[in-house]
Structures are given as structure tokens and as C-alpha cells.
Backbone as CSV, one residue per row, in Angstrom:
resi,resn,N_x,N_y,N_z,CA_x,CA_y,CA_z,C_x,C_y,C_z
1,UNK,7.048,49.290,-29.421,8.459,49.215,-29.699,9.041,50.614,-29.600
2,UNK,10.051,50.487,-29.080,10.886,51.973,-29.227,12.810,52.063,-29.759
3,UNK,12.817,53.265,-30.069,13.901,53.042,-30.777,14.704,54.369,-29.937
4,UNK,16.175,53.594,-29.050,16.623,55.106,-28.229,17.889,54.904,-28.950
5,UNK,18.318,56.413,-29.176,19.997,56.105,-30.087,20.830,56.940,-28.995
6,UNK,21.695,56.307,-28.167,22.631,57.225,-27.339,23.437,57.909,-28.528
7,UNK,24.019,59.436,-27.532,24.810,60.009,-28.223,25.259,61.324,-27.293
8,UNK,26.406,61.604,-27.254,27.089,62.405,-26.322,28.550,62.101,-26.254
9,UNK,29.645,62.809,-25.173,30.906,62.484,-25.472,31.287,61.150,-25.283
10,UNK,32.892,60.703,-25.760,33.365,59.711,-25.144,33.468,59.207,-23.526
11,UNK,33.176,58.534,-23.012,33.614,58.427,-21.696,32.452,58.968,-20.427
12,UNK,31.024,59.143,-20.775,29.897,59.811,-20.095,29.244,58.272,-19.438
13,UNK,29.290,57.120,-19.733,28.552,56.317,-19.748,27.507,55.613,-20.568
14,UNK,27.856,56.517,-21.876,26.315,56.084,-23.038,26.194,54.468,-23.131
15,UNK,27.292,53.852,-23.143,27.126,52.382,-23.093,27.249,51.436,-22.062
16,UNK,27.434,51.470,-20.963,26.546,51.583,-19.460,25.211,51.337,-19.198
17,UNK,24.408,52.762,-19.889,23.334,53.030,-19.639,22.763,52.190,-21.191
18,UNK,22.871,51.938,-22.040,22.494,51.132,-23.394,22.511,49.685,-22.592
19,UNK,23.743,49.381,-22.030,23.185,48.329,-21.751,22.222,48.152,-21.046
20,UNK,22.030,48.530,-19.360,21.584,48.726,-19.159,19.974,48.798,-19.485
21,UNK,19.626,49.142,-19.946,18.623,49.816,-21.002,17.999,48.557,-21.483
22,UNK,18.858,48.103,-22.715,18.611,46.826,-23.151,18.344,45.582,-22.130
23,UNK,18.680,45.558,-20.812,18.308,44.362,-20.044,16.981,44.633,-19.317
24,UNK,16.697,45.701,-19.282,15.128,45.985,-18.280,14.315,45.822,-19.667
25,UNK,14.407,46.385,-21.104,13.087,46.635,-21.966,12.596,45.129,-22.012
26,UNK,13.194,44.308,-22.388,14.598,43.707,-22.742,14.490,44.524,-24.285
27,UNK,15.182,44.589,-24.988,16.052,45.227,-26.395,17.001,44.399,-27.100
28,UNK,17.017,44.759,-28.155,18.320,44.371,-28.962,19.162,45.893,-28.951
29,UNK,20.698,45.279,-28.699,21.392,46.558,-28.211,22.593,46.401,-29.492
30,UNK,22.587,47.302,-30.433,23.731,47.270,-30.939,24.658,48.957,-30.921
31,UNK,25.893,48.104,-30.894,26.967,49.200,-30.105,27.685,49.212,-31.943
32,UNK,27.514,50.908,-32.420,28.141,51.280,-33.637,29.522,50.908,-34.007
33,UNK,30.370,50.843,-32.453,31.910,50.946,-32.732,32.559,49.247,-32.938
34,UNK,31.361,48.188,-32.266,31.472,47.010,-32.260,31.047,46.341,-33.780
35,UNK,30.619,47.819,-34.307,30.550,47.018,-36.129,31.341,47.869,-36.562
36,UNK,31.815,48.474,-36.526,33.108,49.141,-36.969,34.259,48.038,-36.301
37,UNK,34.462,48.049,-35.986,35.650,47.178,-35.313,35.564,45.872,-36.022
38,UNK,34.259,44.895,-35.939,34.227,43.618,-36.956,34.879,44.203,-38.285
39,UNK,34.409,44.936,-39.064,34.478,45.213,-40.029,36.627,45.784,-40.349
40,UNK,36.996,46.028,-39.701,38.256,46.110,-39.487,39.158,45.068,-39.325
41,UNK,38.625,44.320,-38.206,38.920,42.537,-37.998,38.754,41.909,-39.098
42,UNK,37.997,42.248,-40.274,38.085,41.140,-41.594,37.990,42.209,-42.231
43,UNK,39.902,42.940,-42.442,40.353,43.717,-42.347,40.159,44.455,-44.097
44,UNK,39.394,45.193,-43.831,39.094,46.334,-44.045,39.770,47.232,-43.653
45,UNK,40.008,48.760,-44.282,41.317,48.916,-43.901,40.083,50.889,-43.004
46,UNK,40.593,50.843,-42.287,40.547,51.765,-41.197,40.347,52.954,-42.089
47,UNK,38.872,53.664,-41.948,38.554,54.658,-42.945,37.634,55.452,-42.184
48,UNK,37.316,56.750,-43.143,36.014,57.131,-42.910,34.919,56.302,-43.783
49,UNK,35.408,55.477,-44.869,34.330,54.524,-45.290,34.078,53.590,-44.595
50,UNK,34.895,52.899,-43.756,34.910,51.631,-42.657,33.404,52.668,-41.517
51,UNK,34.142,53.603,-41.164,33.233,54.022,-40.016,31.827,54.425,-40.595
52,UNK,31.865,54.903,-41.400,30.025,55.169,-42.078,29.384,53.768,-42.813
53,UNK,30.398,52.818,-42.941,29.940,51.740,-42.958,29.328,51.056,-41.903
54,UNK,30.011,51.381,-40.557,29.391,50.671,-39.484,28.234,51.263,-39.394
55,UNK,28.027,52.409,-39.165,26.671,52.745,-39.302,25.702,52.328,-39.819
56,UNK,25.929,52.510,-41.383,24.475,51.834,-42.206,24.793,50.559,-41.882
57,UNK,25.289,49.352,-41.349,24.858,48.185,-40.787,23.871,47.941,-39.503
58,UNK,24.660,49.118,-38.460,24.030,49.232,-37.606,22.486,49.669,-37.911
59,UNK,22.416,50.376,-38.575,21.176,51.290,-39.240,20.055,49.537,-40.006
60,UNK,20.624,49.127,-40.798,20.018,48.704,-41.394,19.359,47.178,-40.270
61,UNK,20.348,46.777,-39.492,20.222,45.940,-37.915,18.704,46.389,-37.191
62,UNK,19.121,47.774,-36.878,17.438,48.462,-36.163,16.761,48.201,-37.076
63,UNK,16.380,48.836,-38.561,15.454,48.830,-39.175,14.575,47.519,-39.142
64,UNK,15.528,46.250,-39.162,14.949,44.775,-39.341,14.561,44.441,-38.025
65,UNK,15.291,44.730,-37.010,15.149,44.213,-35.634,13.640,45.187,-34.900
66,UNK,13.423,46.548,-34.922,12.140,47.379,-35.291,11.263,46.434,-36.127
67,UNK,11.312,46.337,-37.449,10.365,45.914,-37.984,9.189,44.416,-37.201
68,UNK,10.359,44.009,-36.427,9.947,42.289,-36.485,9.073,43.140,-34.795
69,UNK,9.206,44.025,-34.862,8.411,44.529,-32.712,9.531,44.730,-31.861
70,UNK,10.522,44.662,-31.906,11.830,44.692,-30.814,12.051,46.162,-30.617
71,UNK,12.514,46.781,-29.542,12.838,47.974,-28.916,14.525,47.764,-29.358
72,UNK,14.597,48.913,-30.002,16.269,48.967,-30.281,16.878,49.789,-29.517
73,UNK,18.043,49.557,-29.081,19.170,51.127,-28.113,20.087,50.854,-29.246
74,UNK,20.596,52.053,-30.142,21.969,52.051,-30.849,22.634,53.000,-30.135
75,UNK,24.129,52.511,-29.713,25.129,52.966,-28.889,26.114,53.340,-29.819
């Protein structure tokens, strides 16, 4: 199992290549800004707690999805 975390500027391709990524390992691919954004949608109100929230979901997503053997990409 492997665990790749893109990271670099906006607009380089990091989630492109995540996907990407995720269809050859095959992977579970979770994209940080796509749990930030749910989490806004069942509106939560637009924070720096909203956004470090998405994280430790995302975070806690790999940890379980890792545990079970799956190759994670967090985008």
C-alpha cells in the first residue's frame, strides 16, 4: 500500500495527476477541497475551522482506507 499526498501551487495539475494516479494503482483518491466544500454545503459557515476540518476528515478517510490495504492519493 502506498500513501502519495499532492501538494504544490494552485493550477499545476496536482489533481490531474491524483487522478490519474488513482486509476492505474487503482487507489482511493480523496480531493481535501471536495470535503471542505461538503462541509460548507451543509452549511457550515466558511472558516479556517471549516478548512482544517476538511483535513482531519480527509486525514482520518486515509488512515481507515490505508488500514483496510488500499493505496491512498490525498489531493
Amino acid at each position: 500500500m502506498a500513501l502519495i499526498a499532492m501538494a504544490g501551487l494552485p493550477g499545476v495539475g496536482k489533481s490531474t495527476i491524483a487522478r490519474g494516479l488513482a486509476e492505474r494503482f487503482p487507489g482511493v483518491l480523496i480531493n481535501v477541497d471536495d470535503v471542505a466544500s461538503a462541509l460548507v454545503r451543509a452549511e457550515f459557515e466558511r472558516s479556517f475551522a471549516t478548512g482544517l476540518a476538511g483535513y482531519l476528515v480527509a486525514e482520518q478517510v486515509a488512515r481507515v482506507n490505508l488500514a483496510l490495504g488500499s493505496h491512498v492519493i490525498v489531493d
